[in-house]
N, C-alpha and C positions, 0 to 999 in steps of 0.2 A: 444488560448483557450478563450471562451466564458465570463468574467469573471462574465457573471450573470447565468452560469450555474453551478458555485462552493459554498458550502456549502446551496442551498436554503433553507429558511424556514421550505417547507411542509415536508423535511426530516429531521428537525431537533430532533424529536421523536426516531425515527428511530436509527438517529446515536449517541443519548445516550443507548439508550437498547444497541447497538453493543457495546460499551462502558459500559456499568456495568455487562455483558456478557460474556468479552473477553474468549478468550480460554487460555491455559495453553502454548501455543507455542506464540500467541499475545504479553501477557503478559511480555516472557523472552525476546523477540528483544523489545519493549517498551521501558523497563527498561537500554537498549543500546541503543536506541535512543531519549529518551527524552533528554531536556535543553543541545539541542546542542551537544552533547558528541560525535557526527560523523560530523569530520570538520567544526564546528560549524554552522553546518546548524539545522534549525527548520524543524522539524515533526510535523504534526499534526495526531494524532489518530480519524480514523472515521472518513474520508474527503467524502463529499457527489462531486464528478464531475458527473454532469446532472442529471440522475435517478438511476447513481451507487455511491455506497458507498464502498474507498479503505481502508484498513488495516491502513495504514500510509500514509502521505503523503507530499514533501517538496514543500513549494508553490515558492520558488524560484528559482528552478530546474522543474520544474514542472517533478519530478519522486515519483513514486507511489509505496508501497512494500506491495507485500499480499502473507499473509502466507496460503497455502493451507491446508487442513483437509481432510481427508476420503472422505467426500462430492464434493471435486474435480476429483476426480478418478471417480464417479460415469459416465456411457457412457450419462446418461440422462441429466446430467449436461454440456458436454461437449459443445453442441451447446450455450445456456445460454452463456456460461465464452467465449466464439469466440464471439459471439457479443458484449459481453461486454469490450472485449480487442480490438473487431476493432474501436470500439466508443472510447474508450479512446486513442487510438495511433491518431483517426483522429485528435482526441483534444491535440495533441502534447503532450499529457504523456506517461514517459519512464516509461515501467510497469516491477519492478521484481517481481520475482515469487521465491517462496521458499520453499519445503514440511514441515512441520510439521517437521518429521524426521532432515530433517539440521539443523533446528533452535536446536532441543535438541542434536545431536549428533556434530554438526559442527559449532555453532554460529561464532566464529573466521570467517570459509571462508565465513558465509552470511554476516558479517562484512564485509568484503573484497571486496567481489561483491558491497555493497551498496557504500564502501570508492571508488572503480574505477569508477562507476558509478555518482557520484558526480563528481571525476575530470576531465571527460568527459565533465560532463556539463558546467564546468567553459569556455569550450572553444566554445562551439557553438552559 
C-alpha cells in the first residue's frame, strides 16, 4: 500500500464529520474495538485509504471493517462499493463487511470474524 495514500490531509474534514456522525451500529463494534481490546491490535475509526474512507481500520494488518446500513442494499449504490472494494483489495486491504443487523443481533460472531481475521494475518 501506497503509504501516502492513508489518512491524507484534504479528507481530513471529512473523516471527522464521519466521526461525530457515527451510526448506532458504528458505535457498538467501536466500543469492542477501541484501546486494543481485539488481540491487542489498534483500530483506527474513519481511516481515509486514497479517496475512501473505512469504518475501522488496523494499520498493522492492513484489515479494514465496515459496517453496512440500508444505503448498501441500495442497487445504485452497488457499483460505487465494487469499485471501492476493488481499490482497496488492490491496496492489499482485507475488507470485512458486516450488516447493521449482525453488529446488533450477533456482535460475538462479528467479534469472531474480525478475532480469525487478525490471525490470519499474523501469518502472511
Amino acid at each position: 500500500m501506497n503509504p501516502n495514500s492513508k489518512n491524507i490531509p484534504p479528507l481530513k474534514t471529512r473523516r471527522r464529520a464521519l466521526r461525530n456522525n457515527s451510526t448506532v451500529a458504528e458505535i457498538v463494534l467501536w466500543k469492542r474495538l477501541q484501546r486494543r481490546r481485539i488481540l491487542g491490535k489498534k483500530f483506527r475509526r474513519q481511516f481515509s485509504i486514497g479517496r475512501y474512507v473505512v469504518d475501522f481500520f488496523c494499520t498493522e494488518l492492513n484489515i479494514a471493517v465496515e459496517v453496512d446500513g440500508g444505503i448498501h442494499w441500495d442497487p445504485m449504490r452497488a457499483e460505487y462499493d465494487a469499485e471501492r472494494t476493488a481499490y482497496l483489495e488492490k491496496e492489499g486491504v482485507r475488507l470485512l463487511r458486516f450488516p447493521n443487523k449482525n453488529v446488533f443481533e450477533n456482535i460475538e460472531g462479528v467479534l469472531e470474524t474480525i478475532r480469525d481475521a487478525i490471525e490470519r494475518g499474523k501469518v502472511l
